[in-house]
C-alpha positions in Angstrom: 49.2 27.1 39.5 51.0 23.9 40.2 51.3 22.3 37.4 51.2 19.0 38.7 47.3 19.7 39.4 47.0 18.7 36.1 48.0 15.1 36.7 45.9 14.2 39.4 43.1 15.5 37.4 43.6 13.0 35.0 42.7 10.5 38.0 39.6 11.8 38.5 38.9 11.2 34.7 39.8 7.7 34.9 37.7 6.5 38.1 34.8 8.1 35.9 35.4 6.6 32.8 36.5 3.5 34.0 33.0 3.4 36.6 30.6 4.0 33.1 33.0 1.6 30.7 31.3 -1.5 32.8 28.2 0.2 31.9 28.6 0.1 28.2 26.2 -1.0 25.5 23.6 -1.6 28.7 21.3 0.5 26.9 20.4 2.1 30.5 22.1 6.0 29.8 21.2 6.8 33.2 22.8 4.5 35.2 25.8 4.8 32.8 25.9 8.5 33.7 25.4 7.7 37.1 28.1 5.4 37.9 30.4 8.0 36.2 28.9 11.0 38.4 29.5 8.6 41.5 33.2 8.1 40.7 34.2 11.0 39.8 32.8 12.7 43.1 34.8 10.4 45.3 37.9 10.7 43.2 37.7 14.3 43.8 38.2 13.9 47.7 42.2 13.2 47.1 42.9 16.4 44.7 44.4 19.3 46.9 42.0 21.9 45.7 39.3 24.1 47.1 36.6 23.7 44.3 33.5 24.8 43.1 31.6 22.7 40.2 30.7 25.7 38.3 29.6 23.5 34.5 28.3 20.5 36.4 25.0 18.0 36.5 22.9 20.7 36.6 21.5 22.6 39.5 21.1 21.1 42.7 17.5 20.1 42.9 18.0 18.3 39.6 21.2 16.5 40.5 22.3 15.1 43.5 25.9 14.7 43.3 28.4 17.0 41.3 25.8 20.2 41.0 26.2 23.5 40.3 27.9 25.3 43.1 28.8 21.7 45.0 32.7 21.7 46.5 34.7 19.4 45.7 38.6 18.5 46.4 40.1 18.2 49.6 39.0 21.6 50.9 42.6 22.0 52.9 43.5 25.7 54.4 46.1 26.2 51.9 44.2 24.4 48.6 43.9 27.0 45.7 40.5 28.0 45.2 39.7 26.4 41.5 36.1 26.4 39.2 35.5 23.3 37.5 33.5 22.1 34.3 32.5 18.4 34.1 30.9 16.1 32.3 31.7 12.8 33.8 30.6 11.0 30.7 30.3 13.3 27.4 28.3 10.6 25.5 25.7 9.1 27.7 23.5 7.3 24.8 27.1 6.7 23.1 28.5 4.4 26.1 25.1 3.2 26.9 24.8 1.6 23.3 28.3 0.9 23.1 29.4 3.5 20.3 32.5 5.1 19.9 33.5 8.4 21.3 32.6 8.6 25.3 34.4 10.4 27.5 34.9 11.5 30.9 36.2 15.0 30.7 37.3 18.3 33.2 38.3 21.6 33.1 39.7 23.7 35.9 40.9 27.2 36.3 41.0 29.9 39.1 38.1 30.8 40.1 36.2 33.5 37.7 37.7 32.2 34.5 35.1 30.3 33.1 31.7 31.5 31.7 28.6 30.3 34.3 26.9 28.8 31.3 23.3 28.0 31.8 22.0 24.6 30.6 20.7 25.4 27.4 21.5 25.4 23.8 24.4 27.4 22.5 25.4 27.9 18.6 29.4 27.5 18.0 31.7 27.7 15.2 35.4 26.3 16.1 38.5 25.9 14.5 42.3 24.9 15.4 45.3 26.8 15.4 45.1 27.4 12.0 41.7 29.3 11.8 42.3 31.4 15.1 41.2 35.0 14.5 39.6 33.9 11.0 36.1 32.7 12.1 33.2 35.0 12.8 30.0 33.6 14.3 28.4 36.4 12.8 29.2 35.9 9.3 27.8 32.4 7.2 29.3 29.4 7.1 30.1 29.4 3.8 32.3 33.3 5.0 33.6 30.9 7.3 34.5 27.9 5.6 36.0 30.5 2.6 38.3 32.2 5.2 39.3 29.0 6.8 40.1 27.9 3.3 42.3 30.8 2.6 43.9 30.6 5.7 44.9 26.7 5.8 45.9 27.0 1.9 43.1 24.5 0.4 40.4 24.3 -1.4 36.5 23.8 0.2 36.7 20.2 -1.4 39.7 19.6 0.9 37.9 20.8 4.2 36.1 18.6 6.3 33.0 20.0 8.7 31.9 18.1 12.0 28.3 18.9 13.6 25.7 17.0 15.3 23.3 15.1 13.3 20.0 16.6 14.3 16.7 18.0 12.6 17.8 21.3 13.8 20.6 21.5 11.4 19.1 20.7 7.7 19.9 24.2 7.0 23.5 24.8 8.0 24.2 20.8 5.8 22.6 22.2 2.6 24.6 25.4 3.1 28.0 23.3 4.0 27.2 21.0 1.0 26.8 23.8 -1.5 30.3 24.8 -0.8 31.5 21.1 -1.7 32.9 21.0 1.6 32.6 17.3 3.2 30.7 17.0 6.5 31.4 14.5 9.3 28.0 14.0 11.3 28.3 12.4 14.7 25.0 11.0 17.0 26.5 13.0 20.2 29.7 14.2 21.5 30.5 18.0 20.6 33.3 18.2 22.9 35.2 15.5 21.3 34.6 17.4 18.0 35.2 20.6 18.9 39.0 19.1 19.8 39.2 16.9 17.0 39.5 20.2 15.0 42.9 21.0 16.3 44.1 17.5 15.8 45.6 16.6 12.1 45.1 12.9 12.4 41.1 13.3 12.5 40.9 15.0 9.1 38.5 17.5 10.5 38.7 21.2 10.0 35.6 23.5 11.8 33.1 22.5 13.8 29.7 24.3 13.5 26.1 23.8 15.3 24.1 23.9 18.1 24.9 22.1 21.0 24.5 22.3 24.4 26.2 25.7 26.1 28.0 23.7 29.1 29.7 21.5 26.2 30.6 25.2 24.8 32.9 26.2 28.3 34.2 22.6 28.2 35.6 23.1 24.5 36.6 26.3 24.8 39.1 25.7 27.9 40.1 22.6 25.4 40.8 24.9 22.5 42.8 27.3 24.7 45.3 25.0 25.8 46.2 24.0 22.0 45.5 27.4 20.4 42.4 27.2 18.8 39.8 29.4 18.4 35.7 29.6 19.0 33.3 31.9 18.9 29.4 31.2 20.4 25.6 32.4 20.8 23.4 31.0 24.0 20.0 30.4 21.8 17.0 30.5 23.6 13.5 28.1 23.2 11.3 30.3 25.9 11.6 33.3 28.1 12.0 31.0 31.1 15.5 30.2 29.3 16.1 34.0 29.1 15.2 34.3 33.1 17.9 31.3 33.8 20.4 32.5 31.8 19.9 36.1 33.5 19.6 34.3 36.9 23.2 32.5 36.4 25.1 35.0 34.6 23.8 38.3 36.7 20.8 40.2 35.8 23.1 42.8 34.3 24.6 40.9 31.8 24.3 40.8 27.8 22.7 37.2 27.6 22.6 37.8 23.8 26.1 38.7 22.6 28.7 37.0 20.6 31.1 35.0 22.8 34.5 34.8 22.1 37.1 32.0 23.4 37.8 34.3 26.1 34.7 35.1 27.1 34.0 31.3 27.3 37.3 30.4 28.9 40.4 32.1 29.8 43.7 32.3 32.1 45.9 29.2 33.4 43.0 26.4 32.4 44.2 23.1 32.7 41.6 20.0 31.0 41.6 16.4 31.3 39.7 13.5 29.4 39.7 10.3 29.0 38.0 7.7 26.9 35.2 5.7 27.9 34.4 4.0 24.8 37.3 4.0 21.6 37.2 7.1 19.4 38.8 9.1 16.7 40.7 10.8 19.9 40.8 8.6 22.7 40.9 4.6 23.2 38.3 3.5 25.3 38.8 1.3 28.6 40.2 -2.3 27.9 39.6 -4.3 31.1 41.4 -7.7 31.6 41.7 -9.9 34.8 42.4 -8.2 38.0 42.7 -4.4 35.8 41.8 -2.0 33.4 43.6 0.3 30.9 42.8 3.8 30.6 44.0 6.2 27.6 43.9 10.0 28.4 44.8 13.5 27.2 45.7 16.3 29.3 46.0 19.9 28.9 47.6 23.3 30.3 47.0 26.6 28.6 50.1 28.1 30.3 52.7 25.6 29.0 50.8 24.7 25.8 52.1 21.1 26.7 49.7 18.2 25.6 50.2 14.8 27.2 48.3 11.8 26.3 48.6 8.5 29.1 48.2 5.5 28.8 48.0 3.9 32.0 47.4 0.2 33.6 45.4 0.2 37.1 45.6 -3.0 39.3 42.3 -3.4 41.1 44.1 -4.6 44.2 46.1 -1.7 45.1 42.9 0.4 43.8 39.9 -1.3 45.4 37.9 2.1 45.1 37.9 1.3 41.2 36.0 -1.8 41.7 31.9 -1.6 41.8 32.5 -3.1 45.5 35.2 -0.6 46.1 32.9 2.5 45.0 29.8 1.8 46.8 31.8 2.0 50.1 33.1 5.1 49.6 30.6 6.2 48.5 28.7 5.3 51.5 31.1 6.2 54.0 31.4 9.6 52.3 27.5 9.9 52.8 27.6 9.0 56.3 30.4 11.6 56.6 28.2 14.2 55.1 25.3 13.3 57.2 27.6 13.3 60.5 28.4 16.7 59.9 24.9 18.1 59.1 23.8 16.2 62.1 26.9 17.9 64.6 26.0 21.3 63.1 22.2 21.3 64.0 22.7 20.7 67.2 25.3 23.6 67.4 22.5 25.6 65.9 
């Protein structure tokens, strides 16, 4: 895979974060989410890649642009066929309030590497290099929080657990606590965490909890690139949950089962993200007269090579990153779209 596919991935990730950064502390989530959907589609017409959204809005009656089984890139004879994850903005309520840690992020890889994870709720545990092969979903998290002790050469007090901060995890705290291992709870944002573990500037060791199972494919083709490890459960409310997850990942298939990394994510991924709003990981968008600056990380499994940019865009040779720019393209790429459905009817 060319590895400079990689690069002008990152591009994408800026257009989106730099679209929702206007949007911040607007307290309007949805049109923070939608400005990032918007540019990050039309960013996508430039990359030389045949792709299918495969982790994406949702499906295609619940989300207009950037849905589940929607192709993107520039579609060209010879463009390598390529699945995508996406989240244009990882943190809507986060940007839209004007808290730290949104971000625009993607993951690629040839097509069949990534699990076709159904929107639902998915339990994780993940840990950086140092805890690959040590976790075990199956066992407690105080099992897990021993091992990953034993294997980083600490004691609990000296570990450091990241989860959401929801209702739904009162149990797994008081278990966590009991070990005298510190906790880190965060409003939103479990792909940033699930990073953050393999990062020794955050101070943070395992992430554990429920969280959405896109989020889960998005990590995991994070975590592969730097070494980590995950493991995962889809956890289901209803039986119409059940029929979804059946209906996207075959009929045929184990919807119950312990996922490993692999099974998540797996062969040459490549991941991009950039900050919408300054975190432990990223530094959100700074905009100043005529520009913006953008601060990014990007990823390839193959290489192991990490790359953070910062980068300065001048609105004038980018006019596409303005609000002005945007809405054309977006409208000319709408009135593309409709040219064509209207030329092959009457071929029909």
């Amino acid at each position: 895979m060319d590895r400079n596919l990689a690069l002008e991935l990152v591009r994408v990730t800026e257009a989106a974060a730099i679209a929702s950064a206007r949007t911040m502390g607007q307290g309007d989530a949805h049109h923070s989410d939608h400005q990032a959907v918007s540019a990050m589609r039309a960013a996508f017409d430039a990359i030389p890649i045949d792709g299918t959204v495969v982790i994406g809005e949702g499906e295609r009656d619940e989300a207009p642009m950037l849905y589940i089984g929607e192709e993107v890139g520039r579609q060209g004879e010879n463009d390598p066929k390529m699945d995508i994850a996406l989240d244009p903005l990882e943190g809507t309520d986060l940007c839209a309030c004007g808290r730290p840690g949104a971000i625009a992020v993607i993951a690629m890889a040839p097509h069949g590497n990534m699990l076709l994870a159904p929107d639902i709720y998915m339990d994780k545990i993940a840990v950086g290099p140092a805890g690959r092969g040590v976790i075990d979903i199956d066992k407690t998290p105080s099992e897990n929080l021993k091992a990953l002790a034993e294997a980083k050469g600490v004691m609990l007090e000296e570990l450091t657990a990241i989860m959401l901060d929801r209702s739904r995890h009162e149990e797994l705290m008081k278990e966590v606590r009991e070990t005298g291992t510190r906790i880190r709870l965060i409003p939103d944002g479990d792909v940033h965490a699930a990073i953050a573990t393999c990062q020794e500037d955050t101070g943070i060791d395992i992430l554990f909890g429920i969280g959405g199972a896109p989020e889960g494919v998005l990590a995991a083709a994070a975590l592969q690139c730097v070494g980590g490890d995950m493991q995962a459960r889809l956890i289901f409310r209803n039986e119409q949950e059940m029929e979804r997850a059946r209906k996207v990942m075959g009929e045929d298939s184990d919807i119950h089962r312990k996922l490993t990394i692999d099974d998540l994510a797996h062969g040459e991924l490549m991941f991009a993200a950039t900050g919408v709003t300054t975190g432990e990981m990223l530094k959100g968008v700074r905009f100043y007269s005529g520009g913006a600056e953008t601060h990014s990380i990007v990823m390839r499994s193959k290489s192991g090579t990490i790359r953070t940019i910062e980068a300065q865009h001048h609105f004038e040779r980018k006019p596409h990153y303005t609000p002005e720019g945007l809405h054309e393209k977006m409208a000319e790429k709408e009135k593309n779209v409709t040219l064509g459905e209207s030329v092959a009817a009457k071929l029909e």
